[in-house]
C-alpha positions as CSV (number, residue, x, y, z in Angstrom):
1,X,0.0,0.0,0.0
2,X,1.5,3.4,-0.9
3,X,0.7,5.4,2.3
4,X,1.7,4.5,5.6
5,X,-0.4,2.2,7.6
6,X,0.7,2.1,11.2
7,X,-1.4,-0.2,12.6
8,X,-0.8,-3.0,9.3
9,X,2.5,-2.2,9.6
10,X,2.8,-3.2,13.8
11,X,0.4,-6.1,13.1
12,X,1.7,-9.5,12.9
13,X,3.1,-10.8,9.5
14,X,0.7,-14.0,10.2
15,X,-2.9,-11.5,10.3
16,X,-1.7,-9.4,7.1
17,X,-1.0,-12.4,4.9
18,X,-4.5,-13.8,6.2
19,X,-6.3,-11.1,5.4
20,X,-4.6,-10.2,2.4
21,X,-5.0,-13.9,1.3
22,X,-9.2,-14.1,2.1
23,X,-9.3,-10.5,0.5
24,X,-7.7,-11.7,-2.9
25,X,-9.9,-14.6,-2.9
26,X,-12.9,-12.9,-2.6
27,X,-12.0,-10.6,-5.2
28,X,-11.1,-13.1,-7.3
29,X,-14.3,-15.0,-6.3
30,X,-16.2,-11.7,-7.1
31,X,-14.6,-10.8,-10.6
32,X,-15.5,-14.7,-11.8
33,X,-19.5,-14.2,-10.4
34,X,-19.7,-11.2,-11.8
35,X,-22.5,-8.2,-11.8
36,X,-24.8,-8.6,-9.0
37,X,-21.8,-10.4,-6.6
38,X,-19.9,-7.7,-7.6
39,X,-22.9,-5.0,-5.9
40,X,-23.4,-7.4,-3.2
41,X,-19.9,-7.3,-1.6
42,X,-19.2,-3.5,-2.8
43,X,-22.7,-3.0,-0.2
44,X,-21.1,-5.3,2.4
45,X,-17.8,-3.1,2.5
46,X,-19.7,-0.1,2.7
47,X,-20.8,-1.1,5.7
48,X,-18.0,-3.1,7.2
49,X,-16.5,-2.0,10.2
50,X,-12.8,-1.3,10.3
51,X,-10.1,-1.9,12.8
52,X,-10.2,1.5,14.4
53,X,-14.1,1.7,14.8
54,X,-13.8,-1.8,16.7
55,X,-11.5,-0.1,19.2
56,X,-13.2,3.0,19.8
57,X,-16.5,0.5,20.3
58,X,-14.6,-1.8,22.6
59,X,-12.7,0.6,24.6
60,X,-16.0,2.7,25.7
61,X,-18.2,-0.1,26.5
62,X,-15.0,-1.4,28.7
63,X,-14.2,2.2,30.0
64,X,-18.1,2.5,31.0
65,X,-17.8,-0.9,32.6
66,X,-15.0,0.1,34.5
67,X,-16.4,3.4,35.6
68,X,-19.8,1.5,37.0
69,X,-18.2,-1.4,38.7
70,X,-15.8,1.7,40.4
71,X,-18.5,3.3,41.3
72,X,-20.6,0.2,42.8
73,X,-18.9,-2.6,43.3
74,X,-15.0,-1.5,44.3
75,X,-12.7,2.0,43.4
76,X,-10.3,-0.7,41.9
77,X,-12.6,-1.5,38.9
78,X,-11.3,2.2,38.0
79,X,-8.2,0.8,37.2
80,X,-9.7,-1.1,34.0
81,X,-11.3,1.9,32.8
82,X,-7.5,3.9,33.3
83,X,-6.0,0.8,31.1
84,X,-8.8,1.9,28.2
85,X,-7.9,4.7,28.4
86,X,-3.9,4.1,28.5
87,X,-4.5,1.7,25.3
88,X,-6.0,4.4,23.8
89,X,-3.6,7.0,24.2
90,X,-0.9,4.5,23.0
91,X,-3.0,3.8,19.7
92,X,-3.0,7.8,18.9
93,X,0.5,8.0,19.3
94,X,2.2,4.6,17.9
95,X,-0.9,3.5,15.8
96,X,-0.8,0.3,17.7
97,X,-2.0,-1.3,20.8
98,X,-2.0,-4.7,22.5
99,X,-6.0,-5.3,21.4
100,X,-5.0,-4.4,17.9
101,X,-3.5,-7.7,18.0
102,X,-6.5,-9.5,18.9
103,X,-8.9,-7.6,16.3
104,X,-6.5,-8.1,13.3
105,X,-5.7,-11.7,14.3
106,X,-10.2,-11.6,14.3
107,X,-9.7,-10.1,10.7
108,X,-10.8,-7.2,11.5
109,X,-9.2,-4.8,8.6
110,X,-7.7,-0.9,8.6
111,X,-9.8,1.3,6.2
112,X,-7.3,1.2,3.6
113,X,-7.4,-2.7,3.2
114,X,-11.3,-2.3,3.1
115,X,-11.1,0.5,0.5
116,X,-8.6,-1.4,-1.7
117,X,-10.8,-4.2,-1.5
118,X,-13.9,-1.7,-2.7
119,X,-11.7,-0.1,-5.4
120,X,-10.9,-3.2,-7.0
121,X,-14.3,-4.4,-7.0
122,X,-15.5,-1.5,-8.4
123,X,-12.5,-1.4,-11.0
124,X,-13.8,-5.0,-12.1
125,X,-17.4,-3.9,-12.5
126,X,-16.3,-1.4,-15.5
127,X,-16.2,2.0,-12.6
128,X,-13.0,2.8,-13.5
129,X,-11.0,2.6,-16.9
130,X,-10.4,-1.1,-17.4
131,X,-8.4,-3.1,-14.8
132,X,-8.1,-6.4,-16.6
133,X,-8.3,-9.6,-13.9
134,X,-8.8,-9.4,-9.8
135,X,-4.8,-9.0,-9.0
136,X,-4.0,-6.5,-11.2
137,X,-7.4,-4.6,-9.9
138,X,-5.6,-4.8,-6.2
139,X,-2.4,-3.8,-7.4
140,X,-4.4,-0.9,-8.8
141,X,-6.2,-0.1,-5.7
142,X,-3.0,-0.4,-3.6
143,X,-1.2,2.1,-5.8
C-alpha cells in the first residue's frame, strides 16, 4: 500500500498475509461471479466495520464498565477503565495497541485494506478505466 499504515504495519506478518489472502480470494471470487456479486460485496464493504471503529467501540463499552463497577462494586474497577484509556492513548501516538492484536488476528481490517478491496471491485465492474483480472485490480487499488 503506498501510504503509511501504522497499525498494518505493527500487526503480525501471520494476520496481514490472512487477510490479504481471504481478501484476494474474494476478489477473485467476485470478478469470476460477476455483476450482482460484484454490488453485493461493494454493499457489504460499505458497511463493514474497520479496525479503528472496533477499538473505539470496545474501549468505551469497557471504560463505561470500568467506571460503573468503580462506582458500585470497588474503586479498583477504575483501574480497568485507566487501562482503556492508556491503550487508547498508546494507539493515537504509535498507531498500535495490544487489542490491535486480537482484532486483526479476528480479521478485523484498517480502512485502507477495506477500501482497496472496494476499489478493485468497483475497477472490475467497469467503474474505472479497465483493470483487466482481480490481482492487477488490487495492485491498482493499492497504488
Amino acid at each position: 500500500m503506498a501510504a503509511t499504515d501504522h497499525v498494518r504495519d505493527r500487526s503480525p506478518d501471520t494476520a496481514n498475509r490472512e487477510i490479504d489472502h481471504e481478501q484476494r480470494e474474494r476478489v477473485r471470487a467476485c470478478a469470476a461471479a460477476g455483476g450482482d456479486a460484484l454490488d453485493r460485496r461493494i454493499g457489504e464493504l460499505e458497511r463493514e466495520w474497520d479496525v479503528e471503529r472496533w477499538l473505539e467501540t470496545n474501549g468505551s463499552i469497557l471504560a463505561g464498565i470500568g467506571i460503573a463497577l468503580g462506582a458500585f462494586v470497588s474503586p479498583w474497577w477504575l483501574l480497568l477503565s485507566a487501562a482503556v484509556v492508556t491503550f487508547c492513548l498508546q494507539h493515537a501516538v504509535q498507531g498500535w495497541c495490544p487489542p490491535v492484536v486480537v482484532f486483526r488476528r479476528l480479521g478485523a481490517r484498517t480502512q485502507k485494506e477495506i477500501s482497496a478491496e472496494r476499489y478493485a471491485l468497483k475497477a472490475l465492474r467497469g467503474d474505472f478505466e479497465s483493470a483487466g483480472d482481480a490481482d492487477a485490480a488490487l495492485r491498482a487499488a493499492r497504488s
